[in-house]
C-alpha positions as a printed Julia matrix, in Angstrom:
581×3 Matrix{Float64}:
 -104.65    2.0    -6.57
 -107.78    0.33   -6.09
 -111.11    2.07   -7.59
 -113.69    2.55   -4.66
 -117.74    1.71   -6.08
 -120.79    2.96   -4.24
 -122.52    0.44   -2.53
 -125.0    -1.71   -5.18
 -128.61    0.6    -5.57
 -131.03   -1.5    -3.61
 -133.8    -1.6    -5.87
 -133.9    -5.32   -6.78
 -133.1    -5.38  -11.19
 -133.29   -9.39  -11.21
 -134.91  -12.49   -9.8
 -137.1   -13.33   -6.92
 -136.23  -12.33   -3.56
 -138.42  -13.69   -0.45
 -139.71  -10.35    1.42
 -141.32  -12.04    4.35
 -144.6   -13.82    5.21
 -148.32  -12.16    4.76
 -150.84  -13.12    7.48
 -149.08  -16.49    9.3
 -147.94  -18.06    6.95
 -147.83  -17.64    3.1
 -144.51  -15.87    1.8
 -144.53  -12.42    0.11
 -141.9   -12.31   -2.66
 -140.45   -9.5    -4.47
 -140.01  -10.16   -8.56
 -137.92   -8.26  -10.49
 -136.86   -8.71  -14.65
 -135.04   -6.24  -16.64
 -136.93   -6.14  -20.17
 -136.25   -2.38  -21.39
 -138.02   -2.81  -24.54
 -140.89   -4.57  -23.62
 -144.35   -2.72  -23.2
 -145.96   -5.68  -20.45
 -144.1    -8.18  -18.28
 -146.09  -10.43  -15.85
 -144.91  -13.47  -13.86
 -147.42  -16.22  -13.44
 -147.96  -19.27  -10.84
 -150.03  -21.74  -11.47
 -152.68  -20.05   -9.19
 -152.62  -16.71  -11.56
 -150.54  -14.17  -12.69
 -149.56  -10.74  -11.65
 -148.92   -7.7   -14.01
 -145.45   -5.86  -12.81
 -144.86   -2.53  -12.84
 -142.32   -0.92  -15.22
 -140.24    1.6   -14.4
 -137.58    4.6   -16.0
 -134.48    2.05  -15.72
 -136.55   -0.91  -17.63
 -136.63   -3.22  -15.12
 -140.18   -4.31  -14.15
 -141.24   -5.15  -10.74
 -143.87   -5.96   -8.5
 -145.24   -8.6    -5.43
 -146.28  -11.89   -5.78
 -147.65  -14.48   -2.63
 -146.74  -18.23   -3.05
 -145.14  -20.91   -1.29
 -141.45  -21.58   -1.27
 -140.52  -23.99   -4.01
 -143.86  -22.96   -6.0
 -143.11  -22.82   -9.68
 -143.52  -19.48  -11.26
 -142.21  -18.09  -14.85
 -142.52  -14.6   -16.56
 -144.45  -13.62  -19.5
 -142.75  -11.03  -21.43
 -145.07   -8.92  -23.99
 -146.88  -12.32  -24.35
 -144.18  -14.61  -24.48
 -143.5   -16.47  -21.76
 -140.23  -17.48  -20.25
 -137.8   -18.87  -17.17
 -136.67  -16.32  -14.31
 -132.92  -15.95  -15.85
 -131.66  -15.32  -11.77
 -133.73  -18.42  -11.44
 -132.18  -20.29   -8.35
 -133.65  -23.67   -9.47
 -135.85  -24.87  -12.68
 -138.98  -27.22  -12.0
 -137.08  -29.68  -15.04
 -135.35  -28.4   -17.79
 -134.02  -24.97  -19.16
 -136.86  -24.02  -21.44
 -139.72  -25.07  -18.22
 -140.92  -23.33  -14.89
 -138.74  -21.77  -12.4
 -138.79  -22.27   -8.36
 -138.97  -19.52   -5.69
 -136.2   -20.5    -3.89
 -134.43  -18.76   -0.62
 -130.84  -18.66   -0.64
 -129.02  -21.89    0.32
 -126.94  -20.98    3.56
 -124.23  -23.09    4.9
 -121.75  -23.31    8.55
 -119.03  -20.38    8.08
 -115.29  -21.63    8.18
 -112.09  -19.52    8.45
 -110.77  -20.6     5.25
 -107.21  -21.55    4.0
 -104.55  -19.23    2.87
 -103.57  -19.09   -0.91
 -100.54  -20.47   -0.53
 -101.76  -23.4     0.81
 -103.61  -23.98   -2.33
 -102.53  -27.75   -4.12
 -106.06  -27.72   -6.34
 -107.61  -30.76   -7.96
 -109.72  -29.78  -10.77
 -112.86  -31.69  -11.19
 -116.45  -32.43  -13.02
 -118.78  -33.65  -11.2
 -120.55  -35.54  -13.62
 -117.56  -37.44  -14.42
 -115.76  -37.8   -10.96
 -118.06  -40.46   -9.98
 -120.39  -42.89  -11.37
 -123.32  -41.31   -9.86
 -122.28  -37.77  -11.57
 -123.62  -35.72   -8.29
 -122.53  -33.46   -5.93
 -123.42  -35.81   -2.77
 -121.66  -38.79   -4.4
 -118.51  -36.2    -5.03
 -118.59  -34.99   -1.29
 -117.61  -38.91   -0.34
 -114.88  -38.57   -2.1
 -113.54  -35.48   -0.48
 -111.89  -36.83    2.91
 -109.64  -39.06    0.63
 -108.54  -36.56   -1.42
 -107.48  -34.27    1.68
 -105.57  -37.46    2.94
 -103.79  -36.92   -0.29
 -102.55  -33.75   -0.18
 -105.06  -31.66   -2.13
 -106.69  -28.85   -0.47
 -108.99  -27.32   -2.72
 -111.29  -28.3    -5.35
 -112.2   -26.41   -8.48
 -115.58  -27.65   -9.93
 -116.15  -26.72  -13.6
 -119.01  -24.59  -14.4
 -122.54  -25.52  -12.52
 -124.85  -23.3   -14.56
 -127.83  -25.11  -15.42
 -127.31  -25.73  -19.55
 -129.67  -27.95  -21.67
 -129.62  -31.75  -21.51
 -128.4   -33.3   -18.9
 -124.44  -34.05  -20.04
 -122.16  -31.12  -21.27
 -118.69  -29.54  -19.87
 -120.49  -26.57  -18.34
 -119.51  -23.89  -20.17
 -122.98  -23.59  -22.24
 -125.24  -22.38  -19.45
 -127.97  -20.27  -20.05
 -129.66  -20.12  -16.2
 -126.24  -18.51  -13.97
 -128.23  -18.73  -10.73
 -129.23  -22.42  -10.93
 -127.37  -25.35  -10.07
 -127.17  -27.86  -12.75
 -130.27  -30.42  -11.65
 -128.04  -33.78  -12.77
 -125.47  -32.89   -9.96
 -127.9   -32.89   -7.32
 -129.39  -29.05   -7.21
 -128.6   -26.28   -4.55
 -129.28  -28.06   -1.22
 -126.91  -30.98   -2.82
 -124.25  -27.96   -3.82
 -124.61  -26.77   -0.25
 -124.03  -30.13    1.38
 -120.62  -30.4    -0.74
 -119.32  -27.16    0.68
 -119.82  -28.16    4.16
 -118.65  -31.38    3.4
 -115.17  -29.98    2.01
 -114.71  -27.49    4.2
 -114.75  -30.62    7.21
 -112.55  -31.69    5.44
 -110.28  -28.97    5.21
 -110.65  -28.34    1.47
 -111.34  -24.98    0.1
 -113.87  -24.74   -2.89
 -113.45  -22.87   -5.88
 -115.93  -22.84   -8.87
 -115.65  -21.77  -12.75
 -117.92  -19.26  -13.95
 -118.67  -17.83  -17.21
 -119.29  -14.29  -17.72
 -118.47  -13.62  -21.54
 -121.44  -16.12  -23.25
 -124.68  -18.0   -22.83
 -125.18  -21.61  -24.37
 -127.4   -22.21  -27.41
 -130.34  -23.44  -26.07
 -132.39  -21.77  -23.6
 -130.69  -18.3   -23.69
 -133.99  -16.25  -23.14
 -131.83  -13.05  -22.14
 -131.71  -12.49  -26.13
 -135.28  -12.66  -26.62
 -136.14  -10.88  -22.92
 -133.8    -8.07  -23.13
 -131.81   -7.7   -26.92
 -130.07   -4.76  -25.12
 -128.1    -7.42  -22.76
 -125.87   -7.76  -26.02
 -124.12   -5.02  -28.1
 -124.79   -6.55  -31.45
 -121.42   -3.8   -32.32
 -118.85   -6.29  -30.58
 -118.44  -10.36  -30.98
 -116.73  -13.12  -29.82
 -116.23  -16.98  -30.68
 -119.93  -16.65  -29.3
 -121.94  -14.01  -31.05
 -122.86  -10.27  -30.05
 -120.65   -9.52  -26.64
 -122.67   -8.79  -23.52
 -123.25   -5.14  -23.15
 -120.79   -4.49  -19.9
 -121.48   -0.65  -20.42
 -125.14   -1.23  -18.91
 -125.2    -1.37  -15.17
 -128.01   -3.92  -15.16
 -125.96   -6.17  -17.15
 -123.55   -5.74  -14.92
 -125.55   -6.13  -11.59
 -126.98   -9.84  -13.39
 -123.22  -11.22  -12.9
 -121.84   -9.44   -9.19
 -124.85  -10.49   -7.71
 -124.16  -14.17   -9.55
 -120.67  -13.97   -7.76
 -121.72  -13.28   -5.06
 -124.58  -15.26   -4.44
 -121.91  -18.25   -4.82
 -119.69  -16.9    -1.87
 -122.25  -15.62    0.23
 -124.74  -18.14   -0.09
 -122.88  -21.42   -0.85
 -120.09  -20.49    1.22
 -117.58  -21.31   -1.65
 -113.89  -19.87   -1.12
 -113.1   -18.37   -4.6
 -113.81  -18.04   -8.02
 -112.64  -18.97  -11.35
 -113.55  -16.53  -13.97
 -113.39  -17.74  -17.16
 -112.18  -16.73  -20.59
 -112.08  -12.67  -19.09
 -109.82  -11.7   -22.38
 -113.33  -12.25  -23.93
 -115.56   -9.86  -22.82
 -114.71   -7.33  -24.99
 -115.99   -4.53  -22.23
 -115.01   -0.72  -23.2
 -116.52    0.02  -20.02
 -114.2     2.62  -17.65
 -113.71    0.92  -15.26
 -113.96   -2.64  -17.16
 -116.19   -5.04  -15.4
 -114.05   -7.49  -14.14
 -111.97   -4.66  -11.93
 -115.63   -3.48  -10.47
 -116.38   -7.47  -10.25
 -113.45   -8.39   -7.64
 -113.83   -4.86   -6.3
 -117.16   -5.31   -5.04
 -115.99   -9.27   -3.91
 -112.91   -7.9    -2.11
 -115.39   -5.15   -0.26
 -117.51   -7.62    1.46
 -116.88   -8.32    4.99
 -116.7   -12.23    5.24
 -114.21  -13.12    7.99
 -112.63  -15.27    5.54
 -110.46  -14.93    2.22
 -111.69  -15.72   -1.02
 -109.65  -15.69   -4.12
 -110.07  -15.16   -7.17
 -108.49  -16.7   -10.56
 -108.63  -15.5   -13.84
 -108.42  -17.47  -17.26
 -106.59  -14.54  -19.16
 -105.17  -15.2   -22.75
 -103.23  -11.44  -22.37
 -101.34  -12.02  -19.34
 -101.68   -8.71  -18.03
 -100.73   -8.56  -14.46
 -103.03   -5.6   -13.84
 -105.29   -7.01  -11.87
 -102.95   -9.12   -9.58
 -100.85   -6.65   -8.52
 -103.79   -4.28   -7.53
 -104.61   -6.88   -5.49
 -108.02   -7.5    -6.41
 -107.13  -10.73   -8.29
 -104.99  -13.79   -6.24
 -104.01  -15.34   -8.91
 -104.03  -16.74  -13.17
 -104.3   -19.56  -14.92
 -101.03  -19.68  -16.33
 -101.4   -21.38  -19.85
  -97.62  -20.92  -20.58
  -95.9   -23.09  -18.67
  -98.57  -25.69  -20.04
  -97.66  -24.94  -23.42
  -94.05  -25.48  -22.51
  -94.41  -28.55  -20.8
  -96.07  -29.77  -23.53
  -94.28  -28.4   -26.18
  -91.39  -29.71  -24.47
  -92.66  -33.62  -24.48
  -94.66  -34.08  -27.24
  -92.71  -31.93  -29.7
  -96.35  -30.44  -30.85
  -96.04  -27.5   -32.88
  -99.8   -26.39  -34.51
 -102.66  -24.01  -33.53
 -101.89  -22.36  -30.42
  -98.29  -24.14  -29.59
  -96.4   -22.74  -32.05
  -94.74  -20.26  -30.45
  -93.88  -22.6   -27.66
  -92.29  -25.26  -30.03
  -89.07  -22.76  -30.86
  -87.04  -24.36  -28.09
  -89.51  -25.11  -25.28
  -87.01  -25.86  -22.75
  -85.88  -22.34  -22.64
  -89.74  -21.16  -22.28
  -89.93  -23.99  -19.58
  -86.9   -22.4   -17.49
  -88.47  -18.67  -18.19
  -92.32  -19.53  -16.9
  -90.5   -21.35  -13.96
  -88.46  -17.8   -12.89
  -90.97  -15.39  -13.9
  -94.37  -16.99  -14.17
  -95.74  -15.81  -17.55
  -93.17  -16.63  -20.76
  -94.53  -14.05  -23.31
  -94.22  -10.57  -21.37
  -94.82   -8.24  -24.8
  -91.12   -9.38  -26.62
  -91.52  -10.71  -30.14
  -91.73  -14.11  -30.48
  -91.67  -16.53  -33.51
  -94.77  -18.27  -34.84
  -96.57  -15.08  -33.18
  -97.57  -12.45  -35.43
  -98.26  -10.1   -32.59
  -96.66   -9.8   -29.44
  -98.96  -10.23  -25.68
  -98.52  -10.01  -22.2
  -96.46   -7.09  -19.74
  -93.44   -7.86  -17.46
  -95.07  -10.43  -14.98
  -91.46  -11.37  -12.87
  -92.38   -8.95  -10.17
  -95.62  -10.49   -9.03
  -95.07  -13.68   -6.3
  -95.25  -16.98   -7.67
  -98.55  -17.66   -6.04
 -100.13  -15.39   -8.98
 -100.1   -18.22  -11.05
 -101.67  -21.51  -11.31
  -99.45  -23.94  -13.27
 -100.51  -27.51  -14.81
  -99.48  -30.01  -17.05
 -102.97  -30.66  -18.22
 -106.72  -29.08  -18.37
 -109.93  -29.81  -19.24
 -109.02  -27.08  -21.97
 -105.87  -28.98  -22.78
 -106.93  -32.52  -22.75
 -110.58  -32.31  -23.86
 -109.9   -29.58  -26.75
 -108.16  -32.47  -28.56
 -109.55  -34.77  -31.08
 -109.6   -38.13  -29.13
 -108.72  -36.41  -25.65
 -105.52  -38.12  -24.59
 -104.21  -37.06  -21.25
 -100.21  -36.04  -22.11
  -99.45  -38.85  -20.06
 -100.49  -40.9   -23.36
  -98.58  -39.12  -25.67
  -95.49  -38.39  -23.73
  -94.99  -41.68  -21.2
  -95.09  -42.12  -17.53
  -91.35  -42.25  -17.28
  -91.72  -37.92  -18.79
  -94.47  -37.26  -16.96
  -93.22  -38.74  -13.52
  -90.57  -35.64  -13.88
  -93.39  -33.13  -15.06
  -95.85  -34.36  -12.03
  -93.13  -33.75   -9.4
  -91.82  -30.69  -10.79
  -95.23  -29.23  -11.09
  -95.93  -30.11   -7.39
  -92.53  -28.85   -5.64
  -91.84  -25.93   -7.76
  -93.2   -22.68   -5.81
  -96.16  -21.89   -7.98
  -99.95  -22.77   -7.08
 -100.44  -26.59   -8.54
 -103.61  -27.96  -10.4
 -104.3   -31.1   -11.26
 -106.87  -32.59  -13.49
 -109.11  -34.98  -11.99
 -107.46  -38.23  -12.04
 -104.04  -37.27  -12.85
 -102.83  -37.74   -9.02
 -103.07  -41.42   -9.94
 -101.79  -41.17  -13.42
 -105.44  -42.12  -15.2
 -105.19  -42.42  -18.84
 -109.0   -41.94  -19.57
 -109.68  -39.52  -22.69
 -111.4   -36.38  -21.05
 -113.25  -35.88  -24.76
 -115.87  -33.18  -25.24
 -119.31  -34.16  -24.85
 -122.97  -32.73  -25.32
 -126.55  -33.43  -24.62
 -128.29  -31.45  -27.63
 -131.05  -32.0   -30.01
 -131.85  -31.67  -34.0
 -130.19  -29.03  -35.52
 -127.81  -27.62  -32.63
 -126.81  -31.52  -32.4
 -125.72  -31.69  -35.67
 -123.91  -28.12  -35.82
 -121.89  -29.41  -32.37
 -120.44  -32.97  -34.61
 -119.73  -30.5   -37.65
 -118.44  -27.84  -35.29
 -116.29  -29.95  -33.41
 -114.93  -32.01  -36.54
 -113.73  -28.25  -37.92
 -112.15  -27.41  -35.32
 -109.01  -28.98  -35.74
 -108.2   -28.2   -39.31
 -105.14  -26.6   -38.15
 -103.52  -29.51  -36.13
 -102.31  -32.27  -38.02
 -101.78  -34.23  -35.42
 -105.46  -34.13  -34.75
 -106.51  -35.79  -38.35
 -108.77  -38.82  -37.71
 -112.59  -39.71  -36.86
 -113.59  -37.43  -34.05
 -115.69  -38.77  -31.53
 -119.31  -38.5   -31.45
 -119.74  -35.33  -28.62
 -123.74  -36.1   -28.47
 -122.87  -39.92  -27.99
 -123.24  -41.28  -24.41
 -120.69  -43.64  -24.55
 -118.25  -40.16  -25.45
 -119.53  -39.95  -22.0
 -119.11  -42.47  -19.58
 -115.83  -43.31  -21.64
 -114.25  -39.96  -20.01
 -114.4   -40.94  -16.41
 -110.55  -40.69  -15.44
 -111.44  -43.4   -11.88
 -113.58  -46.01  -13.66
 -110.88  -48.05  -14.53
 -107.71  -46.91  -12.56
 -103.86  -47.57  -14.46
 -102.18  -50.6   -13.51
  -99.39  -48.53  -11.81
 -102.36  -46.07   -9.43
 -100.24  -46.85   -6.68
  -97.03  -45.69   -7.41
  -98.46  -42.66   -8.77
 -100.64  -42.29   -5.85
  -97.14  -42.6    -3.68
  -95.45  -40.55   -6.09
  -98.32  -37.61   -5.93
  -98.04  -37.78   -1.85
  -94.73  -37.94   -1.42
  -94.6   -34.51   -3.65
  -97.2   -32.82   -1.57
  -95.87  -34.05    1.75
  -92.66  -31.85    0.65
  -94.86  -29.0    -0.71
  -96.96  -28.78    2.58
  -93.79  -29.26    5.07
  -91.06  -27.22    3.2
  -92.73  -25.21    0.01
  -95.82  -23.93    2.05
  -93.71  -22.2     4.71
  -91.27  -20.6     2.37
  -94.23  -19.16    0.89
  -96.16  -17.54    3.63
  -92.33  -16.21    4.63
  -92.2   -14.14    1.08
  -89.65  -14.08   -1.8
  -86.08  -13.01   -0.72
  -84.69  -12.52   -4.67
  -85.3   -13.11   -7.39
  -85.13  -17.02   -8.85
  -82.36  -18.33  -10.53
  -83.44  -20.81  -12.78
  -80.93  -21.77  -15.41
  -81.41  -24.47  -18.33
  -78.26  -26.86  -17.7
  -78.22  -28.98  -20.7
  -80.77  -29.85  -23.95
  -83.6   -30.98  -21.7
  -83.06  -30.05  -18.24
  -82.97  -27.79  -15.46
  -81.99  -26.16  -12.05
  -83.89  -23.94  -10.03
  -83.12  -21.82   -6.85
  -85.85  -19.75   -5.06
  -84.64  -17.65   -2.52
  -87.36  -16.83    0.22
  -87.2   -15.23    4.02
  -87.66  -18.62    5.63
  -85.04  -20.56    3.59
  -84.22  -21.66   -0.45
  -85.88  -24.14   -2.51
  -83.97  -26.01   -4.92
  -85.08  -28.59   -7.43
  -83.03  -30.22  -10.69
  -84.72  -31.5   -12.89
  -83.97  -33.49  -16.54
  -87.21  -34.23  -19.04
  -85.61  -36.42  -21.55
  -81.96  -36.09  -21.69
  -79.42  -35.72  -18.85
  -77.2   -32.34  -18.25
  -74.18  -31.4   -19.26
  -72.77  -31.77  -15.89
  -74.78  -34.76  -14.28
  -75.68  -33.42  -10.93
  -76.19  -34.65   -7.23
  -78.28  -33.3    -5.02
  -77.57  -34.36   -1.58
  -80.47  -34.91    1.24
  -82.84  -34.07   -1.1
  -86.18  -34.69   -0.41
  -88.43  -36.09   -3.09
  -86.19  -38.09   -5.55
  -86.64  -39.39   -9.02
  -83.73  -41.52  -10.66
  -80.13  -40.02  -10.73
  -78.71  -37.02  -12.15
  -77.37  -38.78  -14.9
  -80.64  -40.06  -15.97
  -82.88  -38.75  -18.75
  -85.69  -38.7   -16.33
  -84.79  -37.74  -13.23
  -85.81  -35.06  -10.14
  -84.69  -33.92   -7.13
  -85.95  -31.09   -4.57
  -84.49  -29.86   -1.6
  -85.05  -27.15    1.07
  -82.13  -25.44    3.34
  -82.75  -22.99    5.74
């Protein structure tokens, strides 16, 4: 059962908020900053400043008259800072802040989840221009192709002008390289012409290095008690802390008009809080009367299915059948395969039936066992892929696994991912079978640049496989050399054919089955050393698909009128999937 939450307190705890206009024409703005230890807060424009008022819950607030897009900053017991709700910076992360009013655009009705086929992109790689605008003209040919949503990795404005994302210190503002808020806006509205849905990762569980001021502005944001990969957790059990992030959320739906979320890394947040954050978090999002759906993904290393079947998640990242996959072609075993090189192939067959593969059993190369049952949830709960940006750019020299297992493998993989009933992602570039590195880059200075190269170089003591010269992450050649459609494969086109053919059988024959809802369970059974056959049973009809990834079956198999076909049944490599009614 879902929890019910009061309605949010309206006294404002963050940011500024435009009131209205004084006399005819100069706008009245209401500031507010949570700083519970500090004795004086002001914010200043460059025409003065203005002391706020402080008051029992710590947050300090008062009225200030400028015009939109005026720069103002706070200055906390003499220190002085960026707005950290700031909804765009003058220039960089450590500089002035802009009033702002929210960025509104057209409403549309939305897609279903099971329509999703998602793309997953950066948008400072996905064209040469690295912006939003130049993305959006990319958008109608990507519908042609089958996808129908986007997922943009984090937009958080970090330091420097190149990084993955995932180091933002400034939540409410869009990353000024990609183009800003009106240019995030103008996306939206172009995708959703398009047909596309929009779906964006954000983080919850850190800040970047540089130009976190939350530490200095309020130490109490962070329960020095708990850590992560990151440092001291942020403090979930303070409802000011947690107001900073719903209102984050859903200043991105509301405002931007985007169609979901991606919440990443949740299994870090290390919140004690009854009821944890994330449940109030897609509470409060699921209470909000939008005349549209928006879903919601989680990035979950526990694979709990908690918070999918209370329906207040859609769906998961499902980082075991990736492992499989993997396992299965490259014959990888360190770091955090090893419980998936056992026999992979088996895993593969499980995370195909039942979504998640570890559901709390034992398992070897795993000292403790994770997860809970997960076969009862729909197979929309889960987003599979064959590849990441965690995947691909979390390895020394960032080969795609189309460069370490072959085309001929991953022709199989790409189909099978595509028709089998789960929600598909894709990398960027993948639908055409690029075999640019996605490596991990940065734009830091001095002493953070230097712990990034020794950080990074670390990091793969445990994979063998890894050893060799890492690149150079502050390097802007690391860069430019990760952009998967600067120099497309030599065989684009029959992967482009190959990745529309799949999704013309996913949107004619999969899609329905899954609006209809499951029948039975799936059969999938492992037929032979490296291959496969799958049944889905579902109201509207049954999906089958057969599949071999490097060795043919015991039996070889036929599959007449099937409708997206790769090779023979006797083949190593070979696919087939079907639909009857």
């Amino acid at each position: 059962m879902t929890r019910q939450f009061a309605p949010l307190a309206p006294l404002q705890d963050w940011g500024a908020e435009l009131l209205g206009t004084v006399g005819e024409d100069l706008p009245l703005w209401s500031v507010a900053l949570w700083a519970p230890g500090a004795t004086g807060v002001t914010v200043e424009t460059r025409d003065g400043e203005t002391a706020l008022s402080r008051h029992d819950d710590g947050v300090h607030r008062g009225t200030i008259e400028a015009p939109v897009g005026a720069a103002y900053r706070f200055s906390v017991d003499g220190q002085t800072c960026p707005d950290p709700a700031a909804r765009a910076q003058e220039g960089d992360v450590h500089g002035w802040s802009l009033l702002r009013v929210p960025a509104r655009v057209p409403h549309w009705p939305g897609r279903p989840w099971h329509e999703a086929v998602i793309l997953e992109i950066h948008v400072g790689l996905f064209t040469e221009d690295g912006t939003l605008d130049a993305a959006a003209l990319r958008l109608p040919a990507l519908a042609e192709a089958g996808i129908t949503a986007v997922e943009l990795m984090p937009l958080a404005q970090f330091a420097g002008d190149r990084g993955w994302g995932y180091d933002g210190v400034l939540p409410y503002a869009v990353h000024p390289a990609y183009g800003g808020p009106d240019a995030l806006a103008r996306f939206v509205t172009a995708a959703h012409e398009a047909g596309l849905m929009v779906l964006l990762d954000v983080v919850y569980n850190h800040f970047g290095p540089d130009g976190a001021y939350l530490h200095a502005i309020a130490p109490e944001f962070f329960d020095e008690g708990r850590h992560t990969p990151w440092g001291a957790a942020i403090d979930f059990t303070r409802p000011q802390v947690r107001r900073f992030f719903i209102e984050n959320a859903l200043m991105w739906i509301e405002d931007f008009g985007l169609d979901g979320l991606r919440l990443d890394a949740v299994h870090q947040l290390h919140d004690p809080s009854d009821p944890p954050f994330v449940e109030e978090l897609c509470a409060r999002i699921r209470a909000r009367d939008l005349n549209r759906p928006v879903h919601i993904v989680t990035e979950d290393e526990r694979n709990l299915p908690d918070l999918r079947q209370a329906g207040l998640a859609t769906a998961e990242w499902n980082d075991d059948y990736h492992h499989a996959v993997h396992c299965l072609l490259t014959g990888e075993r360190a770091g955090y395969y090893a419980s998936f090189a056992h026999d992979p192939m088996a895993d593969l067959v499980t995370a195909l039936a039942r979504g998640h593969v570890e559901e709390g059993q034992p398992r070897p190369g795993r000292d403790s066992p994770r997860g809970a049952p997960s076969g009862h949830l729909p197979p929309t709960a889960f987003v599979n892929s064959n590849q990441t940006h965690d995947q691909i750019g979390n390895r020394a020299q960032g080969e795609r696994l189309i460069a370490l297992a072959g085309p001929e493998a991953m022709r199989v993989a790409h189909a099978l991912l595509l028709c089998a009933p789960a929600i598909p992602m894709l990398f960027m570039g993948e639908e055409i079978g690029a075999r640019a590195p996605f490596l991990f880059f940065a734009d830091l200075k001095g002493d953070l640049a230097r712990a990034v190269r020794e950080g990074r170089a670390a990091e793969f003591a445990d994979f063998e496989s890894f050893a060799g010269a890492v690149p150079d992450p502050l390097a802007p050649e690391t860069f430019t050399a990760s952009r998967p459609y600067a120099s497309p494969p030599p065989d684009a086109e029959a992967w482009t054919a190959l990745t529309a053919e799949a999704l013309r059988f996913r949107h004619n024959a999969v899609m329905p089955l899954l609006a209809s809802g499951r029948a039975a369970p799936a059969e999938v059974t492992r037929t032979g050393a490296r291959a496969m056959h799958g049944i889905w049973p579902f109201e509207a009809g049954t999906l089958e698909i057969r599949a071999n990834l490097g060795a043919p079956p015991d039996t070889p198999w036929t599959l007449p009128g099937a409708d997206v076909v790769i090779g023979s049944g006797a083949d190593p490599f070979a696919f087939a999937a079907t639909v009857a009614q």
